[in-house]
Each structure stands twice: as C-alpha cells, then as structure tokens.
N, C-alpha and C positions, 0 to 999 in steps of 0.2 A: 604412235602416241596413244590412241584411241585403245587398243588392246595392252597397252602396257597398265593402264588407266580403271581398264575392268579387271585385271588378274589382283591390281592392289586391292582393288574391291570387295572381291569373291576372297583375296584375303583375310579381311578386316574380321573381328570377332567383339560385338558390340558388347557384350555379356563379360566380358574379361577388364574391359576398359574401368580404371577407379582412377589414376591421374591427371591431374592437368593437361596435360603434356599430351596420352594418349586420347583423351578427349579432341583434345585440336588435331589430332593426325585422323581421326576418325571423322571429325567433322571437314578436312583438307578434301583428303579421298573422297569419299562421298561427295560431295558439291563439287570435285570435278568433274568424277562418274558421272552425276546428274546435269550437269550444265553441257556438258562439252561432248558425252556419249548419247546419253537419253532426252536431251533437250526438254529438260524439267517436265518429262510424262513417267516417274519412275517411282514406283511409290517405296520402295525398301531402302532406297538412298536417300530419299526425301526423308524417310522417318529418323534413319541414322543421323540425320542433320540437324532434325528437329530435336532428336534426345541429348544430342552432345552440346547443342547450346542451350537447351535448360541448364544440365549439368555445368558447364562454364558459366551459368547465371546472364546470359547475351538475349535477353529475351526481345529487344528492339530489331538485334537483326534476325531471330528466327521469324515476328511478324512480318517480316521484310520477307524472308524464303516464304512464308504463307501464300502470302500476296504475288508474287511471283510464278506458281507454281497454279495449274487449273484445280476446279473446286474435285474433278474426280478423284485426284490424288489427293487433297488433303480433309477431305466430306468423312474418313473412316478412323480419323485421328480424332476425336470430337475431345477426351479427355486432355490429351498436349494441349490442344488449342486453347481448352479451358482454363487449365495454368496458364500458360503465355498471356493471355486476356485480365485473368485475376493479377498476376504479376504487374502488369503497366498500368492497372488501376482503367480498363478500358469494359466499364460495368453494360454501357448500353450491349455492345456487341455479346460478352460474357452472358446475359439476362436471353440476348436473341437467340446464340447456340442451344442454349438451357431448353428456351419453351419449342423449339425446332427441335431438340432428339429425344426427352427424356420418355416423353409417349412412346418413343421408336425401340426404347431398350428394354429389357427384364426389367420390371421395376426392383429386384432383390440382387438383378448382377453385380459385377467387382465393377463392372464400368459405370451402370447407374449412381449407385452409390459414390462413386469415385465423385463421380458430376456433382451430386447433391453438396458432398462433402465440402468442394471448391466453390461452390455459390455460397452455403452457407458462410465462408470463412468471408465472402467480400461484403456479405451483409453485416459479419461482424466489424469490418475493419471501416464500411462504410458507418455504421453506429445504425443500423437497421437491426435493433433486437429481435423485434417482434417474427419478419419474416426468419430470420437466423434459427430462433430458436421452435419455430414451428419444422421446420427441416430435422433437425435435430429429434424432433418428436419422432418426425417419421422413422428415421435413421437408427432409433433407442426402439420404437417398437417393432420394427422388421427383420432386427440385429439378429443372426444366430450361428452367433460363434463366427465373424466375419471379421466382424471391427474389434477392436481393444474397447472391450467393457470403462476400464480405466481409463481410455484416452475419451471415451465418449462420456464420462462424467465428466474430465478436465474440462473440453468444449461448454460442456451444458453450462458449466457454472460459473464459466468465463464471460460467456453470454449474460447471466444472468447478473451478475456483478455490474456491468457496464452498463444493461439496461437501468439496474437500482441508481446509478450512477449519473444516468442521462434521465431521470426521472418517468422513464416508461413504465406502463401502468402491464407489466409483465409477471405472470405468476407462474410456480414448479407445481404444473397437474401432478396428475395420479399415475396418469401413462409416463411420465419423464422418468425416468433415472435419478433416484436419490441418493446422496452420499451413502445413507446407512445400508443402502444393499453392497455396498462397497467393502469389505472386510477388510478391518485392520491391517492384515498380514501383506496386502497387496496393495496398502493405501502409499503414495507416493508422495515426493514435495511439492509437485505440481500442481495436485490434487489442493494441497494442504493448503497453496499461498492462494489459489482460489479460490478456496472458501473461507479464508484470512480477507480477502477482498468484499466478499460476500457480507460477513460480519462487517468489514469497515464501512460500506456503502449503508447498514445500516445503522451507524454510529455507535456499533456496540464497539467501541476500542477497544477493552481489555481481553474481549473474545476476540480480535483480531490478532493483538499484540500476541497471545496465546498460542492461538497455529501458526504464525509468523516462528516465533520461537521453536516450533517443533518441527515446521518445515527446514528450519536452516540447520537443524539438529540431522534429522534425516538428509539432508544435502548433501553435507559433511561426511557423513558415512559411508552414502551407497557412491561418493566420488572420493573415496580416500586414495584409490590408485591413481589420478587423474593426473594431469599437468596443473600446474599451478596457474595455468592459463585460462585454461577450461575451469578448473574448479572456482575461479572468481568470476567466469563469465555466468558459470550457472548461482552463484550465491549472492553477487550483485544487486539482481532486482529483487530479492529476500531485504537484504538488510537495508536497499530502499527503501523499501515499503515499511518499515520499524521508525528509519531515521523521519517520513514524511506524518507520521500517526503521534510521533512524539514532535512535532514541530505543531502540528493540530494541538494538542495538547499542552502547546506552551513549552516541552521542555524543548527551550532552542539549542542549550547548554550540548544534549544529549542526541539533538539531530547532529546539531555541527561535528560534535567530534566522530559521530559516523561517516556521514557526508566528507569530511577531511581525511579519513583514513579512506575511504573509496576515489576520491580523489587524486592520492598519491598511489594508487594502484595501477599498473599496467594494464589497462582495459582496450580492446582491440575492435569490440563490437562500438562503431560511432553515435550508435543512436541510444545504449543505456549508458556511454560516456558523456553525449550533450544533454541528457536529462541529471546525471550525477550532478555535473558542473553547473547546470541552471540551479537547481534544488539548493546546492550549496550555499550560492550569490544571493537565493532570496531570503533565506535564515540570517546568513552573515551580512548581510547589507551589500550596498554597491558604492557606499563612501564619496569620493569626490572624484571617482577614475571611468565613468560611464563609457568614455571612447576607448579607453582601454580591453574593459569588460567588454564592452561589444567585439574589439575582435577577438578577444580570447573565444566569447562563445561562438562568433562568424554564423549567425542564425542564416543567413542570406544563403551561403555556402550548404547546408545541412540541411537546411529545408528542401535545397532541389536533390541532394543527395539521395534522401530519405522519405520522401513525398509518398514511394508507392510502398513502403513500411507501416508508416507511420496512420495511427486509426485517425480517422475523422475528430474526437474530440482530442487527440495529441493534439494534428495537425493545427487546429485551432487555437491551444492555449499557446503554442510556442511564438505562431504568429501575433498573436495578442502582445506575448514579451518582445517581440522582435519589435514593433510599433511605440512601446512602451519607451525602451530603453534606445529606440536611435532618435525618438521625438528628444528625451529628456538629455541625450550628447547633443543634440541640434545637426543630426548627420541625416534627418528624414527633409527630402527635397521634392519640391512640385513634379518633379520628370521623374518620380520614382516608379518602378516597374506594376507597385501596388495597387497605384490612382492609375492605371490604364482601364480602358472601359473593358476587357476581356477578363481581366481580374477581379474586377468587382461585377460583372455579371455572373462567372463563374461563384464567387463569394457569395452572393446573396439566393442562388441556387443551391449550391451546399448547407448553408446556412441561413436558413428564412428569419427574419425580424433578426436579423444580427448586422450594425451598420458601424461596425468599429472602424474597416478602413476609409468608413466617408468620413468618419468625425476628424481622424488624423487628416483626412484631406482639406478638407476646409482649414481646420487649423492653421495646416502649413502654408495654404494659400493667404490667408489674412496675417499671416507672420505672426503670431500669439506665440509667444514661447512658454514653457511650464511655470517658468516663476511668475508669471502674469494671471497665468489663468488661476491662481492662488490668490496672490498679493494685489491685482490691481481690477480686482471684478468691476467694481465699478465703471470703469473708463473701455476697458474692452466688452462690456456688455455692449453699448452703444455701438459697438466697431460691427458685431456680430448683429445685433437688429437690425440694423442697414442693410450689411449682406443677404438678412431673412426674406424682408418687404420687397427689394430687389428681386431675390428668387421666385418670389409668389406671386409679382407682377407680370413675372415671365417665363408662367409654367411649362414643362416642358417632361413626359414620361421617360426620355432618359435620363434626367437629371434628378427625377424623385429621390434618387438612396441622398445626393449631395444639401439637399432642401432638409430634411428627415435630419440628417447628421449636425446641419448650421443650429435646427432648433432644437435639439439634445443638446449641445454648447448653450446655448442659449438660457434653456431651463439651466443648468447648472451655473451659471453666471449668474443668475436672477437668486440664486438661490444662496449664495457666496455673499452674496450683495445685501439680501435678504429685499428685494424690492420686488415686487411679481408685476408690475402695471404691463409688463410689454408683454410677457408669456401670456395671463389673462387676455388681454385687448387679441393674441392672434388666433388663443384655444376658442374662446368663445366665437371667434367669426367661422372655425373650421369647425367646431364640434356644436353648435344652434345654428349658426348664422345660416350652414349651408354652402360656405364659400371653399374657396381652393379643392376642387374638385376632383385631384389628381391625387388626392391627400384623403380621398372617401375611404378606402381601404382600411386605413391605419386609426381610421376611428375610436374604435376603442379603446386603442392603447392611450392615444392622444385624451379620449373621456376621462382614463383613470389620473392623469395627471390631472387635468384639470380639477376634481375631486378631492384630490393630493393639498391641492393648492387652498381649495377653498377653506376645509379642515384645517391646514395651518393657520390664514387671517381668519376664523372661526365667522366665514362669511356663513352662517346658518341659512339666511334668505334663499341667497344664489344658490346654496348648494340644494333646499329643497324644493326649489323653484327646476334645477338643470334633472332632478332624478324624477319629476314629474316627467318634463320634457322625456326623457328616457324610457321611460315608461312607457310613454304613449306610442314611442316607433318601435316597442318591443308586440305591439299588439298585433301589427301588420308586417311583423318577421318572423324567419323562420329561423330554425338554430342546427342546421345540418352543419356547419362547421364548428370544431371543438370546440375552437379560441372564443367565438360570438356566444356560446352555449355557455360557458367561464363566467364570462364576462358579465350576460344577462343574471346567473345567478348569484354573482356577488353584488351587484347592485339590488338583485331583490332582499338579503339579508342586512344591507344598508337599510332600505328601506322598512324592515321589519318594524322598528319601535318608532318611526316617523307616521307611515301610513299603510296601516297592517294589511287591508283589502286590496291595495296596489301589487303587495309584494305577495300575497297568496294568489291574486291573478297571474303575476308571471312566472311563477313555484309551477301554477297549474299547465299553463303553455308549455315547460322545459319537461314534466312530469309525460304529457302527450309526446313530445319526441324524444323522450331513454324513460321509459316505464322501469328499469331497473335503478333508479334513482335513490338509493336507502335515506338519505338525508332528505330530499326533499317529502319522499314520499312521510318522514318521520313528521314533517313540519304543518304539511297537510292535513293530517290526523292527528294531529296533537301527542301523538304517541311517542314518547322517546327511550321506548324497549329496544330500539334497533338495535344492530350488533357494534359493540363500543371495542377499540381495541383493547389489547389488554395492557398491564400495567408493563410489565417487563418489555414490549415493543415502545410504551413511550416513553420510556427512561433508560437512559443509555445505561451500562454497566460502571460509565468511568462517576456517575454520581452517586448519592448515599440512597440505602434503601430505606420506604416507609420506616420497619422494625428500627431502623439504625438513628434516625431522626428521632421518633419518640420515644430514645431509651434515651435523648438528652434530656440534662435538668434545664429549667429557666434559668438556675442563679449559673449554673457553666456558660451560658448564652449569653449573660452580662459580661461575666469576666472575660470572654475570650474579646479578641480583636476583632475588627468588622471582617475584615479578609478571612477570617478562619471561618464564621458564621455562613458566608455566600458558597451557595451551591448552584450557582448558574455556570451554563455549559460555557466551557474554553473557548475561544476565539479561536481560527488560525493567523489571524495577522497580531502581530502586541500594537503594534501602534494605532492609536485611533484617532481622527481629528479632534482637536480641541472645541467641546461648545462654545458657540455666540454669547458674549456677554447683554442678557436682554437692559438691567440696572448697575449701577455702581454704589453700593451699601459703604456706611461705614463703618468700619471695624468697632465693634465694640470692646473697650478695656475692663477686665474688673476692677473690682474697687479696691479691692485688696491683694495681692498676690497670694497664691495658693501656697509658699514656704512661709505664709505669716503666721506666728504663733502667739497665742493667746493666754491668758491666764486666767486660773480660773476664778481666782477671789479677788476683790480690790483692797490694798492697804492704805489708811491716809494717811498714817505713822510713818509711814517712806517718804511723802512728800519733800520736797524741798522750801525748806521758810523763807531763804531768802530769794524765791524764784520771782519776785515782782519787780526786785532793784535792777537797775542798769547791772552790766557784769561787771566792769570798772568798780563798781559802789561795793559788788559783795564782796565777804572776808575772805573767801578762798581765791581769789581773781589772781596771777600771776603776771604782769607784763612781759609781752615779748620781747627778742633782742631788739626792734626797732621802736617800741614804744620808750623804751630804757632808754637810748639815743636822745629822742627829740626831748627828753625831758631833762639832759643832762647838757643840753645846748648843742649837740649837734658833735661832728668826730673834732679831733685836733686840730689843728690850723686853718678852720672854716671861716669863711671874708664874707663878714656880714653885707648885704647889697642893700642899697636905700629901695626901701617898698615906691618911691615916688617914679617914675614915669621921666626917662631921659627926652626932652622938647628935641623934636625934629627939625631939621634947619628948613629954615619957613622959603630960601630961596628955591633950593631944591624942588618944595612942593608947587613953587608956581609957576617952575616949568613948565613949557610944554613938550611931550613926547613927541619924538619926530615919526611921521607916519611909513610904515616901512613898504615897501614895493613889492608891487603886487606880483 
C-alpha cells in the first residue's frame, strides 16, 4: 500500500495542476503520502497540500494540516501561512508571523515583499489606513521593477479613499506613488474607479461621476472578448458606484433604474449581489413587506458567508441594516446570537464607542416596538428611566455597553418628548456630581450632551457655570489621548466669547502637548495668517462657483422660485423628520383676494337711484314664480284651514301614563 502511495506521489506534477478536480487529486495523494508514509514529517507533501487547498479556497482545513504537522516542517512556508492567516481574518497570529520573520528575510526579496504585501491587504480590510499605507510606502519605494507599478498605485489609492472615508487624518507624501507618474497609455479601470472613490470621499461628485464614466468606458473595451459573466462581474461595482453618488445626489429616479437593471442581472459573486440588492431597497423603500425583504436579503446568511471578505466598515454597515430591518419586522429576539456577551465584546473591540447592538438589545428586552419609540415617547420614556436608575443602582463592568445603550434610548425619548428633566437630573450626577463611576470613561461624550441640552432650554447659568467646572479638571489633566484632546479643545472655543482667559489657558495646556497645533497656535497669537484651505477643497464641484453666483442679477433672484435660489449641499436620505410644532399661529386672510380688480376712476352717474327702496318697492323688481302664487291665492283646489287651534280632548290629557317596566 505504502509503495503504491509514494509512486502516486513522485507522480504528481504540482506546476501542471489548473482544475478543480486535479487540485483534489493532488491534494488526495499528498496527504496520504504525508499521513500514512511520512507520518506528517514530510515537508514537499505537506507543501503540495498546503498549495492545493488555497487553490480549492479550503483555508479552515489547511489551518487544520498546519496544526497538525511539527513547526519544522511548516517554520519555511511563512508566505502560505501568511495567506491562510489573512484569509480566516486570524490578524493577531498573521501580525505574530510578520514581526517573527520579516527581520529574518531580504528586506527586497519576492518573499519579503510577498509578506508585507499580505499584511498590508489585512490592515486594509481591517480599516487600519494608517499602518496599510505606511507599508505601501515601503513597498513604492523599494520597488524595482518587482511589483506592478500599476497594481501598486491601485493599492495606494484604495487605501487612501477608505482612510478619507473612515475619517483618518492620512496624506499622499512625496515618496508615495502618484497617479500622474502613471501614463495614460497604462492607466487601467481599476486605477480609474479608485481614484473615482478618491474624489467621492472628498465630495467632489462630478469629478467622481467623471472617472466613474471613463472607467466603465475602459471596462467595456479591454473585456469586449469576455463572457457575459465576467464582463458584468467586472462592471457591476463601476455602475454601483454611479447609481450610489446619484442617490447622494438626490437623483433617486436615476440610482433606481441602475440598481434595477443590476438587479435583474445574473451576478454569481454573493457579496457585490447582497450590496446590489440592499442599495436598491434603500432608494426604493421597503414599503409594508419588512419580513419579506429580510429574507430576500437573509443578512444573517451572508454575513457568516462573507465575514472574512467583507472590510471592517462593510461589515459594520450591513450589520447596522440587519438590526434595523429585523427590529422594524419584529423578528429581532432576546436569545439572538447578537446579545451574547462574545459578540458584543468582540463588537466593541472592533469598534470602540459604537454600541448599536446594546441599544437593540435593551430595546428588545423592554419590548419598545418601532412605532412606539416614534408615537408614544412619552409613556415609554418612563419605561426606559426605570430601567436606567435600576442599572445605575447595580453597577456592574460587564454590563457598561447595556447601561450606555438604555441612556442613548433615553436621550432620544427625552428628546421626542421634548422634556429633558430625567436625562439632566442623571448627566449632572455623572458628569459634576462624580457619581456612577464605571461611567468615568465615557465622560466626555456624556459632557458634550449635556452642553447639547443646556443650549436647547438656553440654560445660560448651568451651562457657564458646567464649562467653569470643566475647566478647572482640565488644569490637572493631561491630553495624551486624541478623544480627551478633541474634546478639551472644543469646549475651550465655547468658552472663547464667554471667558476669554479661561479658554487661552486651556489653548495653552493642549498647545504644550501637539506644538504642531496651527489653529490653536493661530488663536494664541492673534494671528490668523495660518494656512486656510483653499476655495476649490471647500466646495464641492456639484455646487455653483464664486464667478457663476455674481454674474446673477438681484431682480433674477426675485423672480425665480425659492428651490432654484438654494445652493446647499444634497442630502443622501430625502426624507427628514418633521419639526416640533413649538405655537399654533392663526392663519391670516387677506382682505381682498389677489384676482380682485379695481377700477381706476369712480363714476356717480352709474349709480343706482333707486338703490334705497325695499326691492319689492323698485320699478325693475320682477316677482318670482312663488311670489306670483301666494299673491294669486294659492294653486287650484287649495282647502283653506281655520288659523284657530283644534282644542285637545281634555280627557285624554288627564290621563295618566302607565309607567312601563323596567
């Protein structure tokens, strides 16, 4: 058996293998060889098993052969490993390999680089710009003649879209690789729909909408031979990205009928099909069929499908809809996989200050359904402050994100309601008071509401009474964390026109920890020479320019409609809540109607002479056909009736009525 086992082996030709099929026979052979001749100490059949299940896409049971097999045999594989790792979304182990070999290799080899290459990709897909695109740097400046020039700008500027996107404070040095070193002749649609992103992230639409257009032009052409398959697997997330920038824009018209033509398109990739079909539902509405819609899109399904796909801010918003729309069918339940504490610890790891699945979870546990938390704020506020004082009486650090999520419900009920006395009465005991101390953390965020609140009841007192307070624990803080450093200096520019020396002392504090301060350092010194951006970053393309504004006249600005006048940026949602009615005004009428017409001279010669008599009295007066009647006695054969009163029979009325049963 054992020699029948090695001939298949010495067989095998891994380099020839492009099938399915041959892949599994290559991977058969081999893992017998290895298991049942070499008792997993074999390092050339281990690798053949390790390549044929990447290829097969089986990357749970090559971690399995990994594990399996001693570290000598698989210690010389570091790149496999590295995919296999990157693939299952398994970053700590992937980060461990990384800082264990890259010291050990050429820093310029096909292998080094292979490494950098796979880390980078997981910092992108984790939403880690920053590290990603420092890699990147390396990778553009070491390059010679190794990597795709071209493939190494697509990366760059993938990165770089996503950072503008996730609001990372990321910029393209000197050393990085710029589009324009890129010539035309070799520019690709890859390239194109990247830096289409690029522009969209920074609100320039019509420069987006632009290489949008020219990358699906270029698509088109360099896959004219393609399958029809292929060719709309690769032009799909092109005319996305058109139908999503015109849905920002308002034209919903113009998303839908893309999104509906993509829609009815044979799409075989699951993960640009579940984003089709969401994209669509949210333009077109979701009408009255919420359980329906839920299983057509089956997020639940697709999310575990696609988990080690899908980037860190996909994976987020999908899950945000999936919360959304099974609260709003009433198919989200207490025992949901969500609210386990392994998911929500994972969750608030991935994403720090983000506690959406606590908020559904309280929800669903106080039974609040969506039309409630709209239509009946009132009565379920009280449902939810209960729950709050409850929680706070019985603090507890695994239960922070659930405490956190009741008073986000809370604020928004208060707010519905328009009554703030319970949110007040809890912020002030956590944010002066000192209390609830498991809640110290989240301070600020909690301060900026309370700020929020006082500025709507225009409590002036409390609020300059809460930014003294503020002040004063800014003196004996330090500001090494970003958020607290934010924070401090938004309330010092509060503070500017209230109490000028307060807010130049904590300018000065934030000024000693980032001396590269250009704003504060401007406020400081009275100097406001700093570097200001320029005009064309703060104004997007889709609105009118300076020149185009002042070549209107005033009287055109009369005549036109209000709608034509406004040049404020497009919304992406069209619906907005209706404002709170604060009075009830009465309409006022005018006095005249606007079709009344006037004349310009008076004549008394028109008058009429006999307009003072009764009508009856004057000469033109005409009787009607019933006046004519009663004056002629009435029709033919009418029976005149005596005007006197027929007398009631006096017995009758001294009856009495017999009383009826009850």
């Amino acid at each position: 058996m054992s020699s029948s086992i090695s001939q298949a082996f010495k067989g095998l030709n891994l380099g020839r293998a492009e099938s399915v099929s041959e892949h599994e026979n290559v991977y058969e052979v081999s893992y017998q060889y290895l298991s049942n001749v070499r008792g997993f100490q074999d390092v050339n059949s281990f690798h053949n098993c390790l390549v044929a299940l990447i290829n097969l896409d089986k990357y749970h049971k090559a971690f399995q052969l990994i594990q399996k097999v001693g570290e000598d045999v698989h210690s010389s594989f570091v790149v496999e490993k590295a995919y296999i790792y990157y693939k299952l979304g398994k970053t700590k182990l992937l980060e461990e390999l990384y800082a264990g070999q890259i010291d050990q290799l050429d820093s310029n080899s096909i292998g080094a680089r292979a490494l950098k290459h796979i880390v980078a990709q997981n910092h992108y897909k984790e939403g880690a710009s920053v590290p990603a695109l420092k890699l990147y740097q390396e990778l553009i400046g070491s390059n010679k003649e190794i990597d795709s020039t071209l493939d190494l700008s697509c990366n760059e500027s993938a990165i770089i879209s996503q950072s503008n996107f996730m609001g990372h404070e990321v910029s393209q040095s000197a050393d990085l690789l710029s589009s324009s070193s890129i010539s035309s002749s070799s520019s690709s649609y890859d390239l194109l729909f990247n830096q289409s992103l690029i522009q969209l992230s920074q609100n320039n639409f019509e420069g987006a909408l632009s290489l949008l257009s020219k990358a699906e032009s270029e698509c088109l052409e360099q896959n004219v031979d393609s399958d029809a398959e292929d060719l709309m697997l690769e032009v799909t997330p092109i005319r996305l990205t058109v139908a999503y920038v015109n849905q920002i824009l308002d034209n919903d018209e113009v998303a839908k009928d893309i999104l509906f033509s993509l829609k009815l398109e044979t799409i075989n990739d699951p993960m640009i099909k579940l984003i089709v079909a969401n994209n669509y539902y949210s333009v077109n509405g979701t009408g009255e069929q919420e359980i329906l819609l839920e299983r057509e899109l089956n997020y639940q399904k697709n999310l575990h499908t696609l988990q080690n796909k899908l980037t860190k801010p996909q994976y987020q918003s999908i899950i945000k809809n999936h919360f959304i729309l099974s609260y709003n069918s009433s198919t989200l339940s207490t025992s949901s996989s969500y609210f386990k504490p392994a998911f929500l610890q994972n969750w608030v790891e991935l994403y720090g200050g983000e506690y959406t699945p606590y908020v559904y979870k309280v929800l669903t546990k106080l039974r609040i359904s969506s039309s409630e938390l709209e239509e009946d704020a009132s009565s379920k506020e009280k449902v939810v402050y209960k729950f709050v004082t409850e929680q706070l009486k019985t603090p507890s650090s695994s239960d922070v994100g659930t405490t956190i999520g009741a008073l986000f419900i809370l604020f928004h009920l208060n707010h519905k309601a328009h009554k703030y006395d319970h949110s007040i009465s809890i912020l002030e005991k956590l944010c002066i008071g000192g209390e609830f101390t498991e809640l110290k953390t989240y301070k600020p965020a909690f301060s900026g509401i309370l700020i929020k609140i006082y500025e709507t009841l225009n409590l002036s007192n409390k609020l300059t009474s809460f930014l003294s307070y503020l002040t004063e624990n800014f003196r004996s803080s330090d500001f090494k964390d970003i958020n607290y450093y934010n924070f401090a200096k938004i309330i010092g520019f509060k503070l500017i026109s209230i109490d000028e020396e307060s807010a130049k002392g904590i300018f000065q504090k934030l000024l000693n920890e980032n001396s590269n301060d250009k704003l504060i350092k401007s406020v400081l010194s009275g100097d406001d020479s700093f570097e200001l951006d320029t005009i064309k970053n703060l104004t997007s393309s889709a609105t009118k320019t300076v020149e185009e504004l002042l070549k209107v006249e005033i009287e055109d600005l009369i005549r036109q409609p209000a709608n034509d006048v406004s040049t404020s940026r497009p919304s992406a949602a069209k619906t907005k809540p209706k404002a709170a009615i604060d009075k009830v005004a009465k309409v006022k009428r005018a006095k005249f109607s606007s079709k009344k017409i006037y004349k310009d001279e008076f004549d008394p010669t028109g008058l009429d002479k006999e307009r003072w008599l009764p009508m009856k009295l004057r000469s033109y007066y005409k009787p009607s056909k019933k006046d004519k009647k009663k004056n002629a006695g009435g029709h033919q054969g009418v029976v005149e009736h005596s005007s006197t009163p027929t007398p009631s029979s006096s017995g009758n009325s001294s009856k009495k009525k017999k009383k009826g049963k009850k």
